[in-house]
N, C-alpha and C positions, 0 to 999 in steps of 0.2 A: 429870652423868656420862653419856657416851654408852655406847653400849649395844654390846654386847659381840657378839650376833647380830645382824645387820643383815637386815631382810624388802626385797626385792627388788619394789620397787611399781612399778604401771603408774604414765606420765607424769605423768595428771592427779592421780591419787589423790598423787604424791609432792610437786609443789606447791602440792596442797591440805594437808595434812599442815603443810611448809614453812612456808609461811603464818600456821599457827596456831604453830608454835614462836614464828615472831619476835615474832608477838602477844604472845604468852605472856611471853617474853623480853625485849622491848624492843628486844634488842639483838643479835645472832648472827653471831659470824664464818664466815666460806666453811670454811674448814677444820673448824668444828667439825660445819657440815653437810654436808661431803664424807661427813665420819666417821659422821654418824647416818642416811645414806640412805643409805651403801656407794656413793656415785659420788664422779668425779672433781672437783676444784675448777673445772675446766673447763665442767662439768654443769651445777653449781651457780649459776656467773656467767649460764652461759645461762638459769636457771629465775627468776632473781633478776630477770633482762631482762625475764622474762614476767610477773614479778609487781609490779613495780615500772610498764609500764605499766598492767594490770589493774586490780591492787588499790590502787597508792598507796604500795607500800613504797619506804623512800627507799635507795636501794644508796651506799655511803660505803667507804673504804678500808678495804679487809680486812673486811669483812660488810657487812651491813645494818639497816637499824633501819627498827621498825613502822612503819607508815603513818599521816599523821596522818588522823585519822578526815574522810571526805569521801563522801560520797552517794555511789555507784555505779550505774550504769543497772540495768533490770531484765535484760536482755540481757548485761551483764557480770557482776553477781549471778545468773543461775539456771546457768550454769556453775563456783558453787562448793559443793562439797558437792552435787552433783547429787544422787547416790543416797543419801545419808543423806534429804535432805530429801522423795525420793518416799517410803520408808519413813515419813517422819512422817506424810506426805499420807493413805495407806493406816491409820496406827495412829489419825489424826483422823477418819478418816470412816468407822468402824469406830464411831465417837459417835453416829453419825447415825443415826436411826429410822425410820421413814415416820411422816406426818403433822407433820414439826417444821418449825420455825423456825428458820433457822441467817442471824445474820450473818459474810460470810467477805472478812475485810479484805482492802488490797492486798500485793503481794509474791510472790517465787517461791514461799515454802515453801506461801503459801497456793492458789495458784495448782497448787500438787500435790495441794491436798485437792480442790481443782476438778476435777483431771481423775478421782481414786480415788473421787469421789463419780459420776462418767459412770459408771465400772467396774461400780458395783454396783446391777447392773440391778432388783434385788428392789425398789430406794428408791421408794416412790411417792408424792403428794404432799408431798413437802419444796418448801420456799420457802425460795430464797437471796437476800439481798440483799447486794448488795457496792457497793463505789466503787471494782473494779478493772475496768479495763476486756479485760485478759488473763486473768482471773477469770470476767467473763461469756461471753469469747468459748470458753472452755474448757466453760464447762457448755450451752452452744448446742444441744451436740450431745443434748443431755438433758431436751429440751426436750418436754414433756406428761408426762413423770415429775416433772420439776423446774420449778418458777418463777419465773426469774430475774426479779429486780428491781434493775434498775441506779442508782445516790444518783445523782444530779443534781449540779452542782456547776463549780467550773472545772477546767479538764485540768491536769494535771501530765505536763510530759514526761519525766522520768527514769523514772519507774515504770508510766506509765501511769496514773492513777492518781485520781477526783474528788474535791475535797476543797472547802469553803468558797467561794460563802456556802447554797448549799441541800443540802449534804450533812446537815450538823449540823440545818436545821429539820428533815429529812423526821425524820432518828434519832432527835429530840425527842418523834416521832410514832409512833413502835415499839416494839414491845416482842417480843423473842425469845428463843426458847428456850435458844439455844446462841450463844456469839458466840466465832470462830475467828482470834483474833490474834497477825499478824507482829511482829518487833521488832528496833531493834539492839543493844538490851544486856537480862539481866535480870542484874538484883544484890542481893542481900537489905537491904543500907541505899542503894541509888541507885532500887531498883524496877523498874518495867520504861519503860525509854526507848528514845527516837528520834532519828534526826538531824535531821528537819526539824519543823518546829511546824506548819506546815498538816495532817500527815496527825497526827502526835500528838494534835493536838484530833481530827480524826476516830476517831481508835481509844478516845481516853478517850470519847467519845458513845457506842462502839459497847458499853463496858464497862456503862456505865449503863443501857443502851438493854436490855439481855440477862438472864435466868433466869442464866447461867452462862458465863463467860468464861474463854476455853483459850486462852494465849500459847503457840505452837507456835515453838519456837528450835530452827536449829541449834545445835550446841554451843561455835559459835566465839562465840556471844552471850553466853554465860552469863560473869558475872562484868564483863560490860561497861558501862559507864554515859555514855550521849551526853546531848547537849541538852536535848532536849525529853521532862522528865517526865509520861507517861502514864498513871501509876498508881502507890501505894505494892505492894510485893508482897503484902500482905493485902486486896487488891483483888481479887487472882487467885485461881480457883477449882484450876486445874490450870497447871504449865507442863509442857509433852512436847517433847522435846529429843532426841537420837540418842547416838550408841557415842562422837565425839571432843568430848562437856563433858567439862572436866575435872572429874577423880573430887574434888577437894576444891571445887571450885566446887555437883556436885550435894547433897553431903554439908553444906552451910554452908544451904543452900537448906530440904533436910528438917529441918535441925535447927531452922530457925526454923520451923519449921511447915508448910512451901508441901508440899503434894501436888506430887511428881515423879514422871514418865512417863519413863522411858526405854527407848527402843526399841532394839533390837540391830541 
């Protein structure tokens, strides 16, 4: 049923939004999302244009239908859910202590805790080790408060990103206090997965490698299950996620057990 008040959204917030319907949905006619964003079908086709190269939705006669799930650059990923995902960045590094150990995987959202970790100048010895390379170049600036230790490894270019063959020895070789991972689905019977298998082995290293392991999702992840399994969910210590999981996706999550973080 659409919704009988319609909120008047800025552009991006309404094909972000967009977005997570057709996820959601599968499948969404123009007309029914004219109706639920109060714009014209005219609107629509154009938002559907932007999302369809962006994201990967496939536009079809009279609606569209989800995207088949396909890696996205980091650069076309950190303009979705922008500001949900700085607020995680901020609710993550709000963890952080002076004197710890933090591993902080690759991807935007973690790439947020990088820069909220800059912000907060009180932090004094912490050591970050990561395999992002927009991860390290984000905590740069935070350098003699912080210790950046970048994995060694071969490049990835879609994320930027080091992963196999000496990311996994050094991790073998650590041990940390806190360890801050991205993902693209978490599910309570698929767990928390990834699209590609080189960084999924590196994030289950970093699981093992850590005192405590925080899957940081936005909430378009929740309820998703790609390729490459990372972890069962009772592997995970916390997942913290933002305001658009859905309300039965967080609710299936606590009911099995999982400590959820949701941030406003």
């Amino acid at each position: 049923m659409l919704n009988e008040e319609v909120e008047v959204l800025p552009v991006t917030v309404r094909r972000e939004r967009m977005l997570q319907v057709i996820a959601e949905r599968e499948f969404v006619r123009v007309a029914d999302l004219a109706g639920l964003f109060g714009t014209s079908e005219v609107t629509v086709r154009t938002d559907l244009a932007v999302l369809e190269a962006e994201h990967g939705v496939r536009r079809v006669r009279g609606g569209a239908l989800a995207p088949s799930f396909v890696e996205t650059s980091f650069e076309v990923a950190s303009g979705h859910l922008a500001e949900e995902k700085a607020r995680l960045g901020e609710r993550a590094a709000a963890m952080v202590t002076p004197g710890m150990s933090v591993l902080l995987d690759v991807g935007t959202t973690t790439t947020a805790i990088a820069r909220a970790l800059v912000a907060r100048t009180e932090l004094e010895g912490v050591t970050v080790v990561t395999n992002g390379l927009m991860v390290a170049l984000e905590l740069e600036k935070a350098l003699g408060r912080i210790t950046v230790v970048v994995l060694g490894g071969t490049l990835r270019r879609l994320q930027h990103s080091l992963v196999d063959p000496w990311a996994s020895f050094v991790l073998g070789r650590l041990h940390a206090d806190l360890a801050f991972l991205g993902c693209n689905g978490v599910d309570v019977d698929g767990g928390v997965t990834n699209l590609n298998l080189p960084e999924a082995e590196i994030k289950a290293r970093m699981i093992a490698a850590a005192e405590r392991a925080v899957v940081v999702a936005d909430g378009s992840k929740l309820g998703q299950v790609h390729l490459a399994k990372v972890a069962g969910i009772e592997e995970i210590s916390t997942v913290l996620t933002g305001p658009s999981a859905p309300a039965a996706e967080v609710e299936r999550l606590r009911s099995s057990g999982v400590d959820v973080v949701q941030v406003e």
